[in-house]
C-alpha positions in Angstrom: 132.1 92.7 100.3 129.7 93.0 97.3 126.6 90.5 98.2 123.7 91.4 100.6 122.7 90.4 104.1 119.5 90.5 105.4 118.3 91.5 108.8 114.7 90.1 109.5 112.7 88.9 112.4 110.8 85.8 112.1 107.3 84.6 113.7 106.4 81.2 112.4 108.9 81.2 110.0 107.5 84.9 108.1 109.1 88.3 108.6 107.2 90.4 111.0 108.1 94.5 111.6 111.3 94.8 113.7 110.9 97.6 116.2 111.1 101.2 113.6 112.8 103.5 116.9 115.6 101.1 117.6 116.4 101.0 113.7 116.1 104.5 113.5 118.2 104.8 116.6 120.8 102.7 115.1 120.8 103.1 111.6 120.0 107.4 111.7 123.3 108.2 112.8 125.1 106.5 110.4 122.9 107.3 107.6 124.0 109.8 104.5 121.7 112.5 105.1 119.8 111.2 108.0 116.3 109.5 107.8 113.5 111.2 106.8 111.1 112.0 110.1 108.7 109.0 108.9 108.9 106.2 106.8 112.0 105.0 105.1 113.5 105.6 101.6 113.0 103.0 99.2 116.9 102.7 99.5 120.0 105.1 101.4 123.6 104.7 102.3 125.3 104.4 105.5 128.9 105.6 106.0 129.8 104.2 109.2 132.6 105.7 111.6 135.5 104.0 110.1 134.7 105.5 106.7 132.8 101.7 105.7 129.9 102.1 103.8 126.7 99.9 103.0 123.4 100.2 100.7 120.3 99.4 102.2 117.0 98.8 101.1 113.7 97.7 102.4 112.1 98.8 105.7 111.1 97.7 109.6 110.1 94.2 107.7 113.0 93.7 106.6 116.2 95.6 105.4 118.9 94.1 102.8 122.8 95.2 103.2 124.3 95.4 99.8 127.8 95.7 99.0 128.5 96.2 103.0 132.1 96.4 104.2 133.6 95.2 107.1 134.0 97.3 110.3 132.1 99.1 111.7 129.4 99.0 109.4 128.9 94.9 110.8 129.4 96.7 114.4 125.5 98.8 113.5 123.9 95.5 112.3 125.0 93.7 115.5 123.7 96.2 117.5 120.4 96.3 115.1 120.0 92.5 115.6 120.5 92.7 119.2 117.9 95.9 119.9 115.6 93.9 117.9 115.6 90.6 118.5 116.0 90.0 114.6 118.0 87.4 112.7 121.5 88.3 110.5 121.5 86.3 107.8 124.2 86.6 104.8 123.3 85.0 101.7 125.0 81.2 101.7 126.0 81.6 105.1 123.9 80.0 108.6 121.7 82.6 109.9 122.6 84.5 113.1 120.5 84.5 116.0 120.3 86.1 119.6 118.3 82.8 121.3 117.9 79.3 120.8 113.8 80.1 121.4 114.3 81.6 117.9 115.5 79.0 115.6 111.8 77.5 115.6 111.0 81.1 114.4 112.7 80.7 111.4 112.0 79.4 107.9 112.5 75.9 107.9 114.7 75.9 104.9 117.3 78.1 107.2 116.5 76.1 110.4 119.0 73.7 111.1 121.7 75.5 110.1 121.5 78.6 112.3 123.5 79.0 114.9 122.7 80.9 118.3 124.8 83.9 120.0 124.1 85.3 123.0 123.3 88.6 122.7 127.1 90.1 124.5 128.6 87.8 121.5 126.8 89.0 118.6 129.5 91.8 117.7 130.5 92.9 113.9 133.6 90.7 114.7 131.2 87.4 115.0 129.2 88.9 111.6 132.4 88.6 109.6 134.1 85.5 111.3 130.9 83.6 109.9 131.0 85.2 106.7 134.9 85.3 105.7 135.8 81.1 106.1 132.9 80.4 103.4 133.8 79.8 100.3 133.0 82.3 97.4 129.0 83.0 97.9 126.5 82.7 95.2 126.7 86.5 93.9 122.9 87.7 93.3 122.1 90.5 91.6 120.5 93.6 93.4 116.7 93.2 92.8 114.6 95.6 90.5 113.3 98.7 92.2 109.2 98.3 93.0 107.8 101.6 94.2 104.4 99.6 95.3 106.5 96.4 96.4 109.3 97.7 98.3 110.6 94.1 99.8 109.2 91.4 97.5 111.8 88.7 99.3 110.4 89.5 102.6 106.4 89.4 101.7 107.5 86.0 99.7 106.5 87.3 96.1 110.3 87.0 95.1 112.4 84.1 96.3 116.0 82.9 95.1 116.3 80.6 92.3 119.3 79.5 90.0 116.6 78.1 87.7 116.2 80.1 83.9 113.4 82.3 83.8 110.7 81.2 81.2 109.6 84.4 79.8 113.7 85.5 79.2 115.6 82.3 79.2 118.7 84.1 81.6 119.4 82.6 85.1 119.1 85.7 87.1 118.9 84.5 90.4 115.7 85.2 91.4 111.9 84.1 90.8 108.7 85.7 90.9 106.3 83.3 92.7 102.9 85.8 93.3 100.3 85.0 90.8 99.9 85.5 87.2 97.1 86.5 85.2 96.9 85.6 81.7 95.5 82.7 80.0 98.2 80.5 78.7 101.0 82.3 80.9 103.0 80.3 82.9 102.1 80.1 86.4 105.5 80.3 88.0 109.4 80.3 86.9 108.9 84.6 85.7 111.9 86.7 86.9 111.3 89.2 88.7 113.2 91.5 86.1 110.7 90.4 83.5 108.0 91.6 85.7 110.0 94.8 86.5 110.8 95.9 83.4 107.3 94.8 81.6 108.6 91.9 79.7 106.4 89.2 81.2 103.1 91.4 80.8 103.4 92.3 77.1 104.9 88.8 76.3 101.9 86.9 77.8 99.3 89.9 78.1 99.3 88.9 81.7 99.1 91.0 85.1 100.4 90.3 88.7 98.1 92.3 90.5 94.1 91.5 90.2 92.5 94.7 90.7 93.1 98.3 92.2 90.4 100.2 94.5 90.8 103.9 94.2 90.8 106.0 91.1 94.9 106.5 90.7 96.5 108.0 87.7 96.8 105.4 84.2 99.9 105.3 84.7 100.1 104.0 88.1 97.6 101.7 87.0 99.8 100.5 84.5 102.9 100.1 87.0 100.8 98.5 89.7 99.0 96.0 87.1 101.9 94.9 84.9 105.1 95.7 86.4 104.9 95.0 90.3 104.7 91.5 91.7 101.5 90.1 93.4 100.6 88.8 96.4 98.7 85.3 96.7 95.8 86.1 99.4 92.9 83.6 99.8 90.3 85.4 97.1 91.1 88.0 94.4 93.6 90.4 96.2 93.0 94.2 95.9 95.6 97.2 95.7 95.3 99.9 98.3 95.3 103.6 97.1 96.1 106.6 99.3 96.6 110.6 98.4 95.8 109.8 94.7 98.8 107.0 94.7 99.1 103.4 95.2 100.0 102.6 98.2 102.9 100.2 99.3 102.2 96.2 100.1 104.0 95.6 103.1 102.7 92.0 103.6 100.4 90.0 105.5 99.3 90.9 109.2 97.2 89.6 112.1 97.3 91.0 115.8 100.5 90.9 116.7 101.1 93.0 113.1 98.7 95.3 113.4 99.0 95.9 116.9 102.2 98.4 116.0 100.2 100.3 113.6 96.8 101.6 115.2 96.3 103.4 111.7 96.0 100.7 110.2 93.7 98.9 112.4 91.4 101.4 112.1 91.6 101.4 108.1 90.8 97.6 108.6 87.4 98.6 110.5 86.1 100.9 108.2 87.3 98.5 105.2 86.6 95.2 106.4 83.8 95.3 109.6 82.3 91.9 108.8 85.8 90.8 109.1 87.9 92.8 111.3 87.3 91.0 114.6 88.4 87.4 113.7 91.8 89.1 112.5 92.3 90.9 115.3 91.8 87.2 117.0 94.0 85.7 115.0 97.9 85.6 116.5 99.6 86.1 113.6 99.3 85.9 109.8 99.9 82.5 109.4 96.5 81.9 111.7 93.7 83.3 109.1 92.1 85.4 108.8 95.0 87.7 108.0 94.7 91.2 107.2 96.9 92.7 104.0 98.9 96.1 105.3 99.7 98.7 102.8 101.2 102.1 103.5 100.7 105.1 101.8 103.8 106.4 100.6 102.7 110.0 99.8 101.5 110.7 104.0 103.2 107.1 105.4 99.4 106.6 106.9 99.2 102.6 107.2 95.9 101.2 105.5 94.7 97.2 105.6 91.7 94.9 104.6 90.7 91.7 105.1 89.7 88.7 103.0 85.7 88.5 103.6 85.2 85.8 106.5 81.4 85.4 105.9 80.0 84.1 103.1 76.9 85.8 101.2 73.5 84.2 101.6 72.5 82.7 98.0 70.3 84.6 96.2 66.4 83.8 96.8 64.5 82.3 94.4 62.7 84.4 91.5 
């Protein structure tokens, strides 16, 4: 088959990390080359038993299956699902989940559709007896590659779309839907092909991201400002830097987030100490405060700050 699958698990309807040993477990084996010892490549192949091969890209937040076949290759993102507790969810297609407690997980728009296995039924069999009666499925094109953005769809910077984008007039199938900034640039209906490939920012003069902390090379600069999507956070949003390199957004966090990366945590202390507490209170990232998780991808150590939760006292009179 030549369109992608997604394997994600919800919490209040936004992808949260699935559990990185059982996809390493699962996925490693299978894997052309094997998985690095940390981390995960921006994108790898997996040549399943029965010679069927996949593409996948993205990470414990979420991994797409591009141009998957059937076979065993379904077989490993059963088991994935299963180990998990994540949701299989083919473009056009219901999503696929292991427990009726997770439908009210999901994104609403993918709600009432879903329908529930058990987990001894969820098998590559049941993947591809859902897929195969659907009619032909919308065909989207693989996204752009974004070093500093690895899963835009997941983080919700890029959603689908069968709208025209404004800056190139094409219907790619996609929309950027992070911020802009440029005076007189559209605020939404960008591509995120326009934004990979620099179109948007010299068009409009505009940049996605608002600022950078770190000295990093100009040309990262450049990449980071003008030709990775944003993130909407509740003030100006900052880019992480790490071992002279921007580091990878991940997406929003609160405690049950953060409490898989310790790292990261401790990042958020030094970062953010005003602020660190109330996130670490929060249940999840849809309860603010929420922290923003990065990870460097030159040492794969996880960083994070916090939106400030206390507000400066006004300045006393002169």
């Amino acid at each position: 088959m030549s369109y992608s699958m997604y394997v994600c698990r919800f919490v209040h309807g936004h992808p949260v990390p699935m559990d990185e040993s059982a996809l390493r477990e699962v996925l490693g084996p299978v894997t052309v080359g094997g998985l690095p010892p940390t981390g995960f490549p921006e994108s790898w192949e997996l040549e399943a038993e029965d010679g069927g091969g996949a593409e996948v890209y993205g990470d414990a937040l979420g991994l797409t299956f591009s141009r998957f076949s059937t076979g065993r290759i379904l077989d490993h993102v059963a088991t994935l699902a299963r180990r998990t507790g994540a949701g299989v969810i083919p473009l056009d297609c219901p999503a696929i989940l292991t427990s009726e407690a997770a439908r009210g997980n999901l994104p609403e728009s993918l709600r009432a559709e879903a329908i529930v296995m058990p987990p001894e039924a969820l098998t590559g069999r049941a993947i591809q007896l859902v897929i195969s009666p659907q009619p032909e499925p919308r065909r989207r094109p693989a996204l752009p590659h974004f070093p500093y953005h690895p899963s835009p769809v997941a983080t919700g910077s890029v959603t689908a779309s069968d709208d025209p984008c404004v800056c190139c007039g094409q219907e790619r199938g996609w929309v950027y839907t992070g911020p802009v900034h440029a005076a007189g640039a559209p605020d939404s209906g960008i591509c995120p092909y326009c934004v990979a490939f620099g179109k948007a920012a010299d068009r409009y003069g505009a940049t996605f991201v608002d600022g950078i902390e770190g000295d990093v090379p100009e040309d990262v600069v450049t990449a980071i400002l003008t030709r990775t999507p944003g993130f909407l956070a509740r003030r100006s949003p900052a880019w992480l830097t790490h071992c002279g390199d921007g580091a990878a957004f991940l997406g929003r966090a609160g405690a049950e987030e953060l409490d898989r990366y310790p790292d990261a945590v401790a990042d958020l202390r030094r970062r953010s100490p005003d602020g660190v507490e109330d996130v670490l209170g929060s249940p999840g990232k849809d309860d603010p405060p929420t922290a923003y998780l990065f990870r460097c991808r030159v040492c794969a150590t996880h960083l994070a700050y916090a939106d400030p939760t206390r507000q400066e006292p006004p300045p006393s009179p002169a």
